[in-house]
C-alpha positions as CSV (number, residue, x, y, z in Angstrom):
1,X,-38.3,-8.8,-105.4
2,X,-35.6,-6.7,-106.4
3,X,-31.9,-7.8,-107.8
4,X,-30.5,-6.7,-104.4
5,X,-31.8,-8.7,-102.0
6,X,-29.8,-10.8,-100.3
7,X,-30.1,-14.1,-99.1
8,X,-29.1,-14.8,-94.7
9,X,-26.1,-16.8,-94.9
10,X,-25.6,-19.4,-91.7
11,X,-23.3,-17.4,-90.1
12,X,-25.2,-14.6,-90.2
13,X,-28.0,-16.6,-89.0
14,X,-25.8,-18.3,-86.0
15,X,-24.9,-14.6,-84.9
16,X,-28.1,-13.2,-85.4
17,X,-29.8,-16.5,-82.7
18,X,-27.2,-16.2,-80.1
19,X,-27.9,-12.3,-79.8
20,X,-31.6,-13.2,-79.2
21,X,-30.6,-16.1,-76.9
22,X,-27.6,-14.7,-75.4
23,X,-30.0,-11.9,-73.0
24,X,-32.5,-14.1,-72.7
25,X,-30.2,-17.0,-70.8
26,X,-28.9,-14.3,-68.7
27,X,-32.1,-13.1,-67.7
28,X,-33.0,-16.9,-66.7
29,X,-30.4,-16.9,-64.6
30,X,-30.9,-14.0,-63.0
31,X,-34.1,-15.3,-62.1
32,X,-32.7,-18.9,-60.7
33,X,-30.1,-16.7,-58.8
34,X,-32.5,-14.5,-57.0
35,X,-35.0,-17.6,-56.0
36,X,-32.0,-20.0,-54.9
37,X,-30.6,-16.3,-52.6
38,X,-34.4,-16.3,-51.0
39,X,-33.9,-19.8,-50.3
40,X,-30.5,-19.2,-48.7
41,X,-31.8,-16.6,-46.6
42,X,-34.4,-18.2,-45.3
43,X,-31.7,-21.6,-44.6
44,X,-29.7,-18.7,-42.8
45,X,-32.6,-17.3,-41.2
46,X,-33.6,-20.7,-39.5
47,X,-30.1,-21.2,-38.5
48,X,-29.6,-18.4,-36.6
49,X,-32.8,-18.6,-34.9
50,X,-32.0,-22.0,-33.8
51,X,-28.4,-20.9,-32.8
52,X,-29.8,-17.8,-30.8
53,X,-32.0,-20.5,-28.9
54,X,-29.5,-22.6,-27.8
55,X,-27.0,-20.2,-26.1
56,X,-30.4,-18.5,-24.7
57,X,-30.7,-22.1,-23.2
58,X,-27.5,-22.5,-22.2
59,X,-27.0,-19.7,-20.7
60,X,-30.4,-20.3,-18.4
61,X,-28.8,-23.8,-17.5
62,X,-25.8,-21.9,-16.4
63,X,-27.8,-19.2,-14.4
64,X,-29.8,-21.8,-12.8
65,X,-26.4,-23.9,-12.1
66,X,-24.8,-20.9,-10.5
67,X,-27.9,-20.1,-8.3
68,X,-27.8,-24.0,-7.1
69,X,-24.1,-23.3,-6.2
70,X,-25.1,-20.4,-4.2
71,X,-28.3,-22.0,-2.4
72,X,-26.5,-24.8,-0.3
């Protein structure tokens, strides 16, 4: 070995992990935040399905209503 080499210090060693880990965390939750938004959108999805149903049935209850009305 030659006279110049130089041994890593912990600092350097600290700064030199949390550059590797650093990206690598925010690639992780990049990941989580992308699977929990398909979740969500399939949660929303659902939802406004089941909302679209219900003024569909309401609004037949109210047709048939109106036509009983008009019947007599």
């Amino acid at each position: 070995m030659s006279a110049n080499t130089k041994r890593l210090t912990p600092k350097v060693m600290l700064v030199a992990s949390l550059g590797l880990l650093i990206p690598v965390l925010l690639v992780a939750v990049a990941f989580l935040a992308i699977k929990s938004d398909a979740k969500n959108q399939q949660a929303y999805q659902k939802q406004q399905q089941e909302i679209l149903d219900r003024i569909a049935a309401r609004e037949a209850a109210e047709k048939a209503a109106s036509e009983a009305q008009l019947k007599p």
